[in-house]
N, C-alpha and C positions, 0 to 999 in steps of 0.2 A: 519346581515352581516357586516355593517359599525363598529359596535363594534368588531367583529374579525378581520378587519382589521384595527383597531387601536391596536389590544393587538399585530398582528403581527407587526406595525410599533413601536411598543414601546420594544418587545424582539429587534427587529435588532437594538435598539438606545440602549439599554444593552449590547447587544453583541459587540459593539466598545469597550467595557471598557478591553473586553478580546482579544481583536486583535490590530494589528499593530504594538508591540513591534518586536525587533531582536531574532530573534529565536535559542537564544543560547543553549539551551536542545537540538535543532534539531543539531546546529552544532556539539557541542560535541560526541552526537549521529554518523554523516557521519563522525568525523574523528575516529572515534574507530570501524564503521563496514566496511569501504571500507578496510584499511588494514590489520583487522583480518580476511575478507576473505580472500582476495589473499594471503596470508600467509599460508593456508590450505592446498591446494595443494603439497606446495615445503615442509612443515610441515610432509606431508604423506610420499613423495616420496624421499625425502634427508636423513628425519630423523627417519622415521618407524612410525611415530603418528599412533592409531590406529584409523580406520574407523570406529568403534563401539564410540569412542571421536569426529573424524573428522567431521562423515556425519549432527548428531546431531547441532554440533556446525554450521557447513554451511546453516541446514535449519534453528537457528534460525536466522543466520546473514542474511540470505536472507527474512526472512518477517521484520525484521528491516530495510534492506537496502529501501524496499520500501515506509517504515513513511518518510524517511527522501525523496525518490522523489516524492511521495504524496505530501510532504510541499513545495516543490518546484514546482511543478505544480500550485500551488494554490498562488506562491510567498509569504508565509508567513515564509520564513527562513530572509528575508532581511525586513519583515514589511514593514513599510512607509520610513524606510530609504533608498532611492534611490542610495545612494554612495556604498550602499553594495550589491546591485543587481546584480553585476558579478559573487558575491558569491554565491547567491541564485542559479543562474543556474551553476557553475562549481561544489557546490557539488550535482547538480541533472544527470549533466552528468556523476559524477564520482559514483555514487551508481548505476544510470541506468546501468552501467556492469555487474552489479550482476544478475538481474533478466533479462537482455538482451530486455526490454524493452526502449528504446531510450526518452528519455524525450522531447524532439519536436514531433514528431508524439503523444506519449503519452499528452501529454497536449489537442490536438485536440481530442483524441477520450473518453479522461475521462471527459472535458467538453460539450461535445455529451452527455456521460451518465448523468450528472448536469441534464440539459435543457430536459434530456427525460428516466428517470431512470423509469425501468418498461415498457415501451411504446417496448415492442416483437419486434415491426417491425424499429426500430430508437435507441435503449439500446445499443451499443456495447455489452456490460456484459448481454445482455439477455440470451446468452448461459448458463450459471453459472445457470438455475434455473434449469439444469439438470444435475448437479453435480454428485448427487449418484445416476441416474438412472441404469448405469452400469457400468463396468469400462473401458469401451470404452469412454463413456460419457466422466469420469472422464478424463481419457486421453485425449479426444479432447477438454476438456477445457482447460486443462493445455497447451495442442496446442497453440488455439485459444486464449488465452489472448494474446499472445505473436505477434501473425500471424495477427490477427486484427487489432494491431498497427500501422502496415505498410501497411493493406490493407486499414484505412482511409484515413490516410496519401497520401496513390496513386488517393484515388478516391475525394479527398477531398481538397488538399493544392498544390500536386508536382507537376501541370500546372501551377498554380500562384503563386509557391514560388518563391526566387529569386534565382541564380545560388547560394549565399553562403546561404541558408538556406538550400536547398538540397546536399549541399556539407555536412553542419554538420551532418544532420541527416545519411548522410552515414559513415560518420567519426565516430558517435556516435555507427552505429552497429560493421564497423570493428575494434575499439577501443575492443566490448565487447569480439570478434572472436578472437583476438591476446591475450586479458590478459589469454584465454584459453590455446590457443597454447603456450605463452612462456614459463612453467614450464617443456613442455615437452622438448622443445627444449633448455632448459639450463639443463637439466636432461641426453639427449643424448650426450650433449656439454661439461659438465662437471663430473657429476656424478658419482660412481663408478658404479664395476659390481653388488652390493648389492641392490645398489640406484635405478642402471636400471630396477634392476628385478623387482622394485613395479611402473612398468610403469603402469599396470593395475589399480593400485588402485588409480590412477587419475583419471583412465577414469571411475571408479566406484562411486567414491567425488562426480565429477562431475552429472553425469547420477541420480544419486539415489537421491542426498541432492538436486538438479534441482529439480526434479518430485516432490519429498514429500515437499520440501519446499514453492513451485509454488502450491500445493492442497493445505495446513494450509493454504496459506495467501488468497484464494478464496474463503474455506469456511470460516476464518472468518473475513475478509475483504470488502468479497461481499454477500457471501451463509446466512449464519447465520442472519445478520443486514436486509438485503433486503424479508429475508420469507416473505410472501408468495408469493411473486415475481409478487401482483397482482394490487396492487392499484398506481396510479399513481397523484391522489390526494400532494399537497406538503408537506403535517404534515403529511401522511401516508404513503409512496413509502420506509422508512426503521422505524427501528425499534431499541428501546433502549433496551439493556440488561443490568438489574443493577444486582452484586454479593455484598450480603450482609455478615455481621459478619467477624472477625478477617481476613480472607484471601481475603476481599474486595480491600484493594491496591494493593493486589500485584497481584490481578487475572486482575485489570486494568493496570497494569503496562507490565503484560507479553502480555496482548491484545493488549497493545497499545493505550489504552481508547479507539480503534474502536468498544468498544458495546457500545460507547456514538456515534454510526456511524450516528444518527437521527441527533444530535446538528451539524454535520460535513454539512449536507447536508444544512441544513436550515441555517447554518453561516460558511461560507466555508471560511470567512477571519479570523478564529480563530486556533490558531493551536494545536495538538492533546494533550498537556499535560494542554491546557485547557478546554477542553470537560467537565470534569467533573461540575467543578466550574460552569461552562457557565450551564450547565442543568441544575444547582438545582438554577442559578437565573431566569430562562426560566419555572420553573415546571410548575405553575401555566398556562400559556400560554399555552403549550401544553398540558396540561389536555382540555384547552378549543377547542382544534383546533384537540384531537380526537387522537394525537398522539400516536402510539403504543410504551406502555413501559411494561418489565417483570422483574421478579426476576428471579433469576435464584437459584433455591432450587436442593435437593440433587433426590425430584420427576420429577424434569425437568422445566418446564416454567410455572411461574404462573403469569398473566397478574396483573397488579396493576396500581397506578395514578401515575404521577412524583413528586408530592406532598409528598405520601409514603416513595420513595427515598430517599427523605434529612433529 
């Protein structure tokens, strides 16, 4: 036992070498998906884009807009540099639009999930292990990630915040409510009659790239990484999915490295385009600490060591 907790005190003194830098991937990341979202919209309904281009491109800026408030929840957009921490959270409020998840409440209930991932009765995200039971299910997750936020938030912080704390997190929801309404209302304001007549297919953008985009980033953000949604052990509550041969970066690239979601858990001051690196100096540790890792083959999931991996 004393040997496992030194191999776990000796990964988290490796895992500094991969954390506390400025998280310039991340930034460049928020400033290319916050205004090629909102651009979508008036893209549709000014210019005819089509929705078969539009819906695509909004759900994947909407599972990207979340890496980038993910990093900011964790404050790993500003690292250790403390003079750029107003950055850190202005671009976690300005991406929190997208997904309408507010990053103050969000901060509380995803560090809930840290401290109790798996644990049914304490998980915020315990909903998500009923993802494809039906599509009711479905739907009431994609509810409930969103709804949860705010129900921590009330049962959890908004007695004891302070009046400007609960100011902004209400500022942060009607911020997310008006970037929606203004396209329409500079559409009716301005717009032709061509223009107006694809009032519809806003409200279609919106609705459809919402939904499908809000299911990708749960199944594989939370769904996928967390199977079997049982053990709540600390090297086993998620799970590494490695994608080997020629399309190995760029299946981590379009992921997010979230199927390095196990390194994220256990060094949560590292940020996501260093996941990878960070596991293959960690392999060995987590083979000893039981960590769940797979390949992922064209037969589906085949368990292996992290060793295997690198």
């Amino acid at each position: 036992m004393e040997n496992l907790r030194g191999l776990h005190r000796s990964a988290l003194k490796v895992s500094r070498d991969y954390s506390g830098d400025v998280g310039w991937p991340t930034i460049v990341l928020a400033l290319v998906v916050f205004p090629a979202y909102w651009s979508l919209p008036y893209l549709v309904m000014f210019y005819g884009l089509s929705l078969f281009i539009a819906i695509p491109a909004m759900v994947a800026l909407t599972y990207a807009s979340y890496t980038v408030l993910h990093e900011a929840v964790h404050s790993n957009i500003h690292g250790k540099n403390e003079s750029l921490r107003w950055l850190n959270s202005v671009l976690g409020y300005l991406t929190a639009t997208i997904i309408v998840i507010p990053q103050s409440p969000h901060r509380i209930s995803h560090l809930i999930h840290h401290g109790n991932t798996n644990d049914k009765a304490i998980d915020p995200d315990a909903h998500i292990e009923h993802l494809f039971k039906s599509p009711k299910d479905m739907l009431q997750s994609v509810y409930e990630v969103v709804a949860c936020q705010f129900r921590n938030y009330k049962d959890v912080r908004w007695a004891n915040a302070s009046w400007l704390e609960n100011t902004i997190v209400v500022s942060e929801f009607c911020s997310a409510v008006v970037l929606r309404i203004l396209p329409f209302a500079m559409l009716f304001a301005f717009g032709g009659a061509e223009s107006v007549a694809r009032w519809w297919q806003g409200i279609v953008l919106f609705v459809v790239a919402g939904i499908i985009g809000t299911f990708i980033l749960l199944y594989l953000f939370a769904y996928a990484v967390h199977q079997p949604h049982a053990s709540t052990e600390r090297y086993q509550t998620t799970r590494t999915i490695v994608v080997s041969g020629p399309l190995s970066n760029l299946a981590d690239w379009l992921w997010g490295y979230q199927n390095y979601h196990a390194v994220h858990h256990l060094y949560p001051a590292a940020p996501f385009y260093n996941y990878r690196r960070l596991f293959k100096a960690v392999a060995p540790t987590l083979d000893a600490m039981g960590a769940p890792v797979y390949k992922l083959t064209w037969k589906g999931l085949q368990q292996i060591k992290a060793v295997e991996a690198c």
